[in-house]
C-alpha positions in Angstrom: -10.2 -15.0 -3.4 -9.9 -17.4 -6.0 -9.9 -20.3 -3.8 -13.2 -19.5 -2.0 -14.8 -17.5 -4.9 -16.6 -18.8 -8.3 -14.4 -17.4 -11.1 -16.0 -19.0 -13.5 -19.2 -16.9 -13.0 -19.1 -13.1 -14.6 -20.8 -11.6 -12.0 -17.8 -12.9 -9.2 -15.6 -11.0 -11.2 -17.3 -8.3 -11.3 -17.1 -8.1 -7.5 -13.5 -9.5 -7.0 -11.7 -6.8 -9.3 -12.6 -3.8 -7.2 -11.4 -5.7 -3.8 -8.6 -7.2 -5.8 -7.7 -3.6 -6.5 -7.8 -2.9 -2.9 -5.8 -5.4 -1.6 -3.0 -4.7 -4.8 -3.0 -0.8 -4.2 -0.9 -0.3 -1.6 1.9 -1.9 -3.7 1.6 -0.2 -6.9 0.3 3.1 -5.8 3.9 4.2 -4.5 5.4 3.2 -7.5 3.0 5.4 -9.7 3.1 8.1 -7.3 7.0 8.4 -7.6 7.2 8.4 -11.5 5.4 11.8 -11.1 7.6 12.9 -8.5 11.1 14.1 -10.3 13.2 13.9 -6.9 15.7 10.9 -6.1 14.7 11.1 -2.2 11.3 10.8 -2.7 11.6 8.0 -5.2 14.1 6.6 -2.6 11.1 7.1 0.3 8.9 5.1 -1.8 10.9 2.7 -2.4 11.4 1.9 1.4 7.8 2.0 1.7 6.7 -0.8 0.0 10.0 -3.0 1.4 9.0 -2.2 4.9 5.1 -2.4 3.7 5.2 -5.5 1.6 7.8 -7.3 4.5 5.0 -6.4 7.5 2.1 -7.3 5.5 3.6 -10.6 4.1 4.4 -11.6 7.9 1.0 -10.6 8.8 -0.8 -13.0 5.6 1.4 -15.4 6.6 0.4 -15.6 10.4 -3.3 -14.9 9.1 -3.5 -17.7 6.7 -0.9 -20.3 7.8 -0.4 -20.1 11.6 -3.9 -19.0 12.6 -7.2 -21.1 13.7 -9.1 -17.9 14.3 -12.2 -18.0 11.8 -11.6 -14.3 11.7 -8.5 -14.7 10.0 -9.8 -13.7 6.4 -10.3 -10.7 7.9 -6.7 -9.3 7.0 -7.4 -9.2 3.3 -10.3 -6.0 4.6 -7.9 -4.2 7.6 -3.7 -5.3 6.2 -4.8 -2.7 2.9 -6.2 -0.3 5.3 -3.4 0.3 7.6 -1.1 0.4 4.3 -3.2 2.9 2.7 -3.1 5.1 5.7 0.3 4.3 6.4 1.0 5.8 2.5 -0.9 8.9 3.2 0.9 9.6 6.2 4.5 9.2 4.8 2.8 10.7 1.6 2.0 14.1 3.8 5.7 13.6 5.5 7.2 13.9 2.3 4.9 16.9 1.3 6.2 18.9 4.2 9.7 18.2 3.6 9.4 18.9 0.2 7.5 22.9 1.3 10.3 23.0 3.7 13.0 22.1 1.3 12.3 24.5 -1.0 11.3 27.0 1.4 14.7 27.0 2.7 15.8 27.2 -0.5 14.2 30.2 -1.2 15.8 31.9 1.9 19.2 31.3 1.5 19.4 32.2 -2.2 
């Protein structure tokens, strides 16, 4: 963004930041999201999330940006966010419904 932007005009930052935001999200969402969350396992689960997240979507910059000819290649920094942000909501939902089941089987054999 830096490279191909103006950063010394206000205005360029006023329209980086929010995409800056969504490209930086995926990362540091799971962290905030699992100092709410009292349970090791989940803390664990988002932990593994952003390894496996941050490992695929490093590969995918790299191919994007250093292997690739494509003039479509930029397009990563829109799509590599999106499939991590749905990616989070689906383990996210996961680890809801273990969580309901957990302590409905809790409830059960007590």
């Amino acid at each position: 963004m830096l490279y191909a932007g103006e950063p010394n005009s206000l205005s360029w930052w006023a329209a980086a930041l929010p995409f800056a935001a969504w490209i930086i999200g995926p990362t540091v969402a799971p962290f905030l999201i699992a100092r709410r969350k009292p349970r090791p396992w989940f803390s664990v689960t988002m932990l593994l999330y952003v390894i496996v997240s941050s490992a695929i979507s490093g590969l995918a910059y790299y191919d994007a940006f250093f292997q690739s000819k494509a003039s479509t290649a930029a397009l990563v920094m829109v799509f590599i966010p999106l499939y991590q942000w749905l990616a989070l909501i689906l383990l996210l939902l996961l680890c809801f419904g273990v969580a309901a089941w957990l302590s409905q089987r809790r409830k059960y054999s007590s």
